[in-house]
N, C-alpha and C positions, 0 to 999 in steps of 0.2 A: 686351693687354687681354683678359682671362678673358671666355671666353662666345662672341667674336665674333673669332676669330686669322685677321687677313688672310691668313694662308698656307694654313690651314685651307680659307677661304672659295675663295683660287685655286685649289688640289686638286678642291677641289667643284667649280667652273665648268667645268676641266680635262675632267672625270669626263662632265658632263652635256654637254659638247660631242662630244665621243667619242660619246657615245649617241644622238645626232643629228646625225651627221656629213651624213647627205643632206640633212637642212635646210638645213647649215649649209654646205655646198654651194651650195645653189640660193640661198641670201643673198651668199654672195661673187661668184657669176656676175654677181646682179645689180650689183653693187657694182664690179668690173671692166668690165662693158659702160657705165653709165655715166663711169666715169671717166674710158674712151678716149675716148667720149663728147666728155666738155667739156676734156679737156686733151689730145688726140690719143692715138698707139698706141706713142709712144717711149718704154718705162719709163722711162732715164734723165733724160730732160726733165718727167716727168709723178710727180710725189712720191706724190698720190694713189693713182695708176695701181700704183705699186711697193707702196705698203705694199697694198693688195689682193691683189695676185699674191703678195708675200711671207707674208700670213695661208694664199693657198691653198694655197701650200707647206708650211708648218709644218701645214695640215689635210687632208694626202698627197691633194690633189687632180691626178689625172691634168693632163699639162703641155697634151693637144691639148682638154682642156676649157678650161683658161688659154686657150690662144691663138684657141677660137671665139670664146668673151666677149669680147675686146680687136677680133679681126677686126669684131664684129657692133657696137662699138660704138663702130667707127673708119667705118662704112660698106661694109667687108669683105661683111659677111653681113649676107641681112634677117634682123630678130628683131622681138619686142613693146618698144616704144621706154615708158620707165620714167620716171617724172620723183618727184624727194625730195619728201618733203609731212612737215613735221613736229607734231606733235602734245602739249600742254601737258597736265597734270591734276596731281590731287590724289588721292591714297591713302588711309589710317586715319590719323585724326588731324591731317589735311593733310599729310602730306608729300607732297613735289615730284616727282613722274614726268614725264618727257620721254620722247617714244617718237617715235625717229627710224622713218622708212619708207619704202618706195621700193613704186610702184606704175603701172598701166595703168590703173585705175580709180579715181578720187579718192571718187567716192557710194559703193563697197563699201567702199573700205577705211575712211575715218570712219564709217563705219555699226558697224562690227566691231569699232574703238578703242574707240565711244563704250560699244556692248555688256559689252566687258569690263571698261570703269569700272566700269559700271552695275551688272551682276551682280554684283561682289566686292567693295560699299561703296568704291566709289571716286566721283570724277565727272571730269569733260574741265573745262578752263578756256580761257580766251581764248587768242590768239595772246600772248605775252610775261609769261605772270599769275605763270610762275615761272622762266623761263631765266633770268633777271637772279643767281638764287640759283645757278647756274653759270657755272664757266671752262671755256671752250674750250682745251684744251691738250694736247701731247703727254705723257705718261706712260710711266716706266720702273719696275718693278717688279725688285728685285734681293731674293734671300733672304738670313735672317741666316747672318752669316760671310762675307761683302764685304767687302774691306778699304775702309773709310770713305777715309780719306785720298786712295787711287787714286783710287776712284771720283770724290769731288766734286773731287780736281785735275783729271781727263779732264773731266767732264762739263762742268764751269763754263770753260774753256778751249775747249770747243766751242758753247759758246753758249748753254746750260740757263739756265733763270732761277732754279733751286733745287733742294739736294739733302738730302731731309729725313729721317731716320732715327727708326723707330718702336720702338712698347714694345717687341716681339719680335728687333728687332736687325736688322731688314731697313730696305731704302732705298728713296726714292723719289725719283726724278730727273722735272724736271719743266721741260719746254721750252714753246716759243710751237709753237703747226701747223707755220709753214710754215720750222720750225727740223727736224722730227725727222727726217726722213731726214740730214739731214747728223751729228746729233745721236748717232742710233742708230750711224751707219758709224762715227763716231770711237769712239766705247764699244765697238764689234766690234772696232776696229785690235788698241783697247790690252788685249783680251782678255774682257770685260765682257759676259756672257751675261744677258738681261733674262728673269726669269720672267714679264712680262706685257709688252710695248712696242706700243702703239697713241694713237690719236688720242680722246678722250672728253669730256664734259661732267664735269667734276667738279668736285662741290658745294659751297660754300665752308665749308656746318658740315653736320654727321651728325645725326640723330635717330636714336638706338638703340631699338628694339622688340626686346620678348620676351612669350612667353606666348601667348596668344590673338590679342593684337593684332601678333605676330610672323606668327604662321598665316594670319591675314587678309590681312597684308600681301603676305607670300608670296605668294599666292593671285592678287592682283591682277598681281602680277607675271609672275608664270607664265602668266596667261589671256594679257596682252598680249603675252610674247614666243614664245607658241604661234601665233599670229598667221602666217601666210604673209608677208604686206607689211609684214610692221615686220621693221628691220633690225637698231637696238639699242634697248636699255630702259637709260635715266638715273635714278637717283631720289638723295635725300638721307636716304633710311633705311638703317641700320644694324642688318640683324636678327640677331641672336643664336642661336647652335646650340638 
C-alpha cells in the first residue's frame, strides 16, 4: 500500500530504536526483572523470561546486565520492585492507544499518561474503553521473498493460527502468547529468520492518517513513548510517510 510500506515503517522503528538504545535498555531490564519476577529465573521454563533476554540480545545489551535483572528479580539482588499498570485512550479522531507500563509509582506515572493525552489532543479512557479492538498475540514479520509455501507449511505445523501475506510480498505469521516461543524455535529450525517476532496487541482494523492529522497523531505517540514508565505504545492508526 503506497504511502505507508510496513517495511518502510520497520526500517524506521529499527532506526529510532538504535538511537535510543539506553532507553531502550532500561525498558528491557525492567521487563526481565519482572518476568523472573512472576515466573522464576529458568529461561527455559519461563517463555516470558526468554523472549526478554532474547530482545536484549538482538539490542547488544551487555550479558552481566541480563543476568542482574533476572538475579534481582529472582530475589538474587535488592532492586525497586515494579508492578504493570496499563493504560487506555483515545488519539485524533478517536483512534485506540493502549500504553502498556511498568512502574514504582502509580500517581506519577498516570499523572504523566494522562499529561501527554492532554497536551497532544488526545484524552485517557476507562479501564477496557478500547482493548476489546485488540488481539493479544504472537507476531512474526518476514520480508518480501519468503518462500510462502515453507513458510505457512512450518508455521501452521507448529501451531500458528495464521499466515497472512501482504501487498508488498511480505508475511505475517501469527500465533496465540503462550504458543510463540515454541512457534519462533520451529521457524528458526527450518531456517526462517523473522524481521520483527514479539508478543503485541494488535488491532483488529487500521485507521490510516495523513497530513496534519498524521503529525498530530504522531505527536501524541511520541509524547507517550518518551515517557520513562511506559514500556510499549498499541494504537489502531495507520499513519502515512
Amino acid at each position: 500500500m503506497a504511502g505507508h510500506s510496513k517495511w518502510a515503517n520497520i526500517k524506521h522503528k529499527k532506526a529510532a530504536t538504535d538511537a535510543k538504545r539506553g532507553k531502550i535498555w532500561t525498558r528491557l531490564i525492567k521487563e526481565i526483572t519482572v518476568a523472573a519476577r512472576m515466573g522464576g529465573a529458568d529461561i527455559a521454563a519461563n517463555p516470558r523470561l526468554r523472549l526478554a533476554v532474547d530482545k536484549a540480545a538482538d539490542a547488544n545489551m551487555p550479558k552481566e546486565n541480563v543476568t542482574r535483572a533476572i538475579q534481582r528479580g529472582s530475589g538474587g539482588l535488592e532492586g525497586v520492585n515494579y508492578e504493570e499498570v496499563r493504560y487506555e485512550g483515545y488519539g485524533i479522531g478517536g483512534a485506540a492507544i493502549i500504553v502498556d507500563c511498568m512502574t514504582d509509582n502509580r500517581v506519577r506515572t498516570v499523572a504523566e499518561v494522562r499529561h501527554a493525552f492532554n497536551k497532544h489532543g488526545g484524552n485517557m479512557g476507562t479501564e477496557g474503553s478500547v482493548a476489546f479492538m485488540f488481539q493479544h498475540c504472537g507476531q512474526f514479520l518476514f520480508a518480501p521473498g519468503t518462500n510462502e509455501d515453507a513458510l505457512m507449511e512450518c508455521a501452521l505445523e507448529a501451531g500458528a493460527d495464521d499466515v497472512v501475506a501482504d501487498e508488498e510480498g511480505g508475511f505475517e505469521v501469527l500465533c496465540d502468547p503462550f504458543k510463540f516461543a515454541s512457534v519462533k524455535d520451529a521457524l528458526e529450525k527450518a531456517g526462517f529468520k523473522a524481521e520483527v517476532a514479539e508478543i503485541i496487541m494488535k488491532p483488529a482494523t487500521e485507521t490510516v492518517f495523513s497530513g496534519e492529522d498524521g503529525i498530530k497523531m504522531q505527536k501524541i505517540l511520541d509524547a507517550l513513548e518518551n515517557l520513562d514508565d511506559v514500556q510499549e505504545v498499541y494504537t489502531n492508526a495507520l499513519i502515512e510517510d
